[in-house]
C-alpha positions as CSV (number, residue, x, y, z in Angstrom):
1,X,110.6,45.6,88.3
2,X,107.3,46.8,86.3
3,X,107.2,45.2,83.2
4,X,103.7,46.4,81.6
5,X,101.5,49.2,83.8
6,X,97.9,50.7,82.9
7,X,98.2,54.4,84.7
8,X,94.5,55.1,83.0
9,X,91.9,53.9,84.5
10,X,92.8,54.0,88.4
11,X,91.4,51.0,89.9
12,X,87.3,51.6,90.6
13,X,87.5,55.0,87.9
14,X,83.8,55.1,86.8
15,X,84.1,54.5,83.1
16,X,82.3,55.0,80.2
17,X,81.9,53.8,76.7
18,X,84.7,54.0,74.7
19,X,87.1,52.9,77.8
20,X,89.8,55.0,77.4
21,X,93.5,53.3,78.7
22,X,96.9,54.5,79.0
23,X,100.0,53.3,80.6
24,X,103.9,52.0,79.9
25,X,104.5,48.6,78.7
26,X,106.9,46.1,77.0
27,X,106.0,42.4,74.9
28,X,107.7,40.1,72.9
29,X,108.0,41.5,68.9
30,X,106.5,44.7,70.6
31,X,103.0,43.6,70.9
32,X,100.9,43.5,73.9
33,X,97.3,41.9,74.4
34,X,94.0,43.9,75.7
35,X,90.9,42.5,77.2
36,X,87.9,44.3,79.0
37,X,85.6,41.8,80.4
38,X,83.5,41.3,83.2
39,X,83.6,37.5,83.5
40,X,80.4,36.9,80.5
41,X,81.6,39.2,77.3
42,X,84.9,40.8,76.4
43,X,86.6,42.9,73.9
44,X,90.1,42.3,73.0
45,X,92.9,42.9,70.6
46,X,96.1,43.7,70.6
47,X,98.4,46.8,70.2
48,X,102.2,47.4,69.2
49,X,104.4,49.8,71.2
50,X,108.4,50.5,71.5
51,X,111.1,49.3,69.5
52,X,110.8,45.2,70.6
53,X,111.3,43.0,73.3
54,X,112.8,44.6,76.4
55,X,111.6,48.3,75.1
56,X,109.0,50.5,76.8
57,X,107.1,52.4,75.4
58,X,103.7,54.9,76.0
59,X,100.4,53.3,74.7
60,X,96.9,55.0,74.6
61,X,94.2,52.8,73.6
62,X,90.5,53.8,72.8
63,X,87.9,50.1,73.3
64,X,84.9,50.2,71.9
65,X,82.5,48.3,74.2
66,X,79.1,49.2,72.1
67,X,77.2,46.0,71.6
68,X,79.0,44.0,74.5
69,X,76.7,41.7,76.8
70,X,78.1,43.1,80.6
71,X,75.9,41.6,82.7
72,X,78.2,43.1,85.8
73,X,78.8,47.3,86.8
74,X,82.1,45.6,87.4
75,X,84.6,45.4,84.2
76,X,88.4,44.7,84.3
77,X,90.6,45.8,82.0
78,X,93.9,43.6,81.2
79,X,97.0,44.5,79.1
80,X,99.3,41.2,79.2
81,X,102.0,39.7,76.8
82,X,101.8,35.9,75.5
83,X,104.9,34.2,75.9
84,X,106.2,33.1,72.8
85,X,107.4,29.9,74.7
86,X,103.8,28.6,75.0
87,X,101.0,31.3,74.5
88,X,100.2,31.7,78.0
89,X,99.5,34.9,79.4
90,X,102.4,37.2,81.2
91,X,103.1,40.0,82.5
92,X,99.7,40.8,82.9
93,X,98.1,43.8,84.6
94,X,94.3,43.7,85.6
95,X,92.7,46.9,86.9
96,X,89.0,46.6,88.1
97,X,86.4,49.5,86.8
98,X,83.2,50.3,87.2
99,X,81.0,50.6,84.3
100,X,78.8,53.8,83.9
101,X,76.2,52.6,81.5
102,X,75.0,49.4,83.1
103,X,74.3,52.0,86.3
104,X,72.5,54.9,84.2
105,X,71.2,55.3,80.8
106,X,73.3,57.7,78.5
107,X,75.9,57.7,81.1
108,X,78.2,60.6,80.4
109,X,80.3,61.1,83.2
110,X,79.8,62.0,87.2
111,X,79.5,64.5,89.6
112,X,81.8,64.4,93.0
113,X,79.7,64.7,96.0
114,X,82.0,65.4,99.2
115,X,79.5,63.9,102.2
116,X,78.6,66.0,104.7
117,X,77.0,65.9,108.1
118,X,72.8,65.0,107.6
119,X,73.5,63.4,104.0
120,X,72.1,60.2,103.1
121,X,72.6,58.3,99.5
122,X,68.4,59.0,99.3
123,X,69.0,62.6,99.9
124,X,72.4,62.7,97.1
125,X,70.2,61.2,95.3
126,X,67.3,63.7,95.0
127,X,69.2,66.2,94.9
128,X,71.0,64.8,91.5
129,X,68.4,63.0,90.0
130,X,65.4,64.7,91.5
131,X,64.4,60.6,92.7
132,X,65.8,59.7,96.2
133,X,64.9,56.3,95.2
134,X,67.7,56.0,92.9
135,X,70.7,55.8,95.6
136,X,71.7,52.4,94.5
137,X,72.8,54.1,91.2
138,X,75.1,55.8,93.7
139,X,75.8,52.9,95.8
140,X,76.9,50.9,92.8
141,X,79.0,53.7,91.2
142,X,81.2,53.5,94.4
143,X,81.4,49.5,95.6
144,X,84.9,50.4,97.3
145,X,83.5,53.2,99.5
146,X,80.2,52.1,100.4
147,X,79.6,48.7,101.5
148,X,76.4,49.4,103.5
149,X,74.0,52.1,101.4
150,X,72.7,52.9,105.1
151,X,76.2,53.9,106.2
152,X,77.8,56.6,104.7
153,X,80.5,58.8,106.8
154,X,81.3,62.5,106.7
155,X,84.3,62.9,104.0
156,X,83.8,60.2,101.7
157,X,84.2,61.7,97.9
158,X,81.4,60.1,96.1
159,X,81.2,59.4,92.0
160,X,77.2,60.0,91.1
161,X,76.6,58.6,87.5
162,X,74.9,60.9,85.2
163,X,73.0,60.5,82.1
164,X,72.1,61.9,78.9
């Protein structure tokens, strides 16, 4: 049975700054908990939704991360319940993002790049940034995909970061 579920971000989504998250989810008194962290600085808060315990209901939330110290590309972002036993955290559901603006200044979104036969992240990455020498921007924007920046395979759908 799902209890509490983030359906925005997908786990990996290239996110930006505020970090937008949606989903379904159910807490004790109708409250649920937020926290988007990367293991060194967080945000969180909290958040009502439905009617009470037992209740679903929608929830959109908008985090304002300006100011945070992310010393990782790698964020999570956690919506969980405290028991009202003993304040632990349940029912939690962590989804790991990747966070634009540590990879480029002024990020503002990405570009999908579909690879095809004679790419290399050096080329992708003159090509979009006019700097071949910036394909670890790239590399880092898609840790799931690439786990070798000297291997890439035709058909991999890759996020490049862009900036202001």
């Amino acid at each position: 049975m799902i209890v509490n579920e983030i359906q925005q971000p997908r786990p990996f989504d290239l996110v930006g700054n505020p970090v937008l998250i949606g989903g379904v989810g159910t807490g004790f008194e109708a409250t649920l908990q937020y926290r988007v962290h990367d293991g060194h600085d967080e945000r969180a808060g909290f958040f009502n939704l439905g009617g009470g315990t037992g209740e679903h209901g929608q929830f959109q939330l908008s985090v304002d991360l300006t100011g945070a110290a992310f010393q990782l590309d790698r964020l999570f972002v956690e919506i969980y319940e405290e028991s009202a036993n003993d304040g632990s955290e349940i029912n939690k559901v962590i989804v790991p993002v990747i966070y634009g603006p540590r990879i480029v200044p002024g990020y503002i979104g990405y570009r999908l790049h579909r690879v095809k036969r004679g790419d290399t992240l050096a080329a992708i990455a003159r090509d979009n940034y006019g700097d071949a020498s910036r394909f670890n921007d790239i590399a880092r924007a898609n840790p799931d995909i690439i786990s070798d920046p000297n291997r890439i395979f035709v058909g991999q759908l890759l996020k490049v970061p862009i900036g202001a």
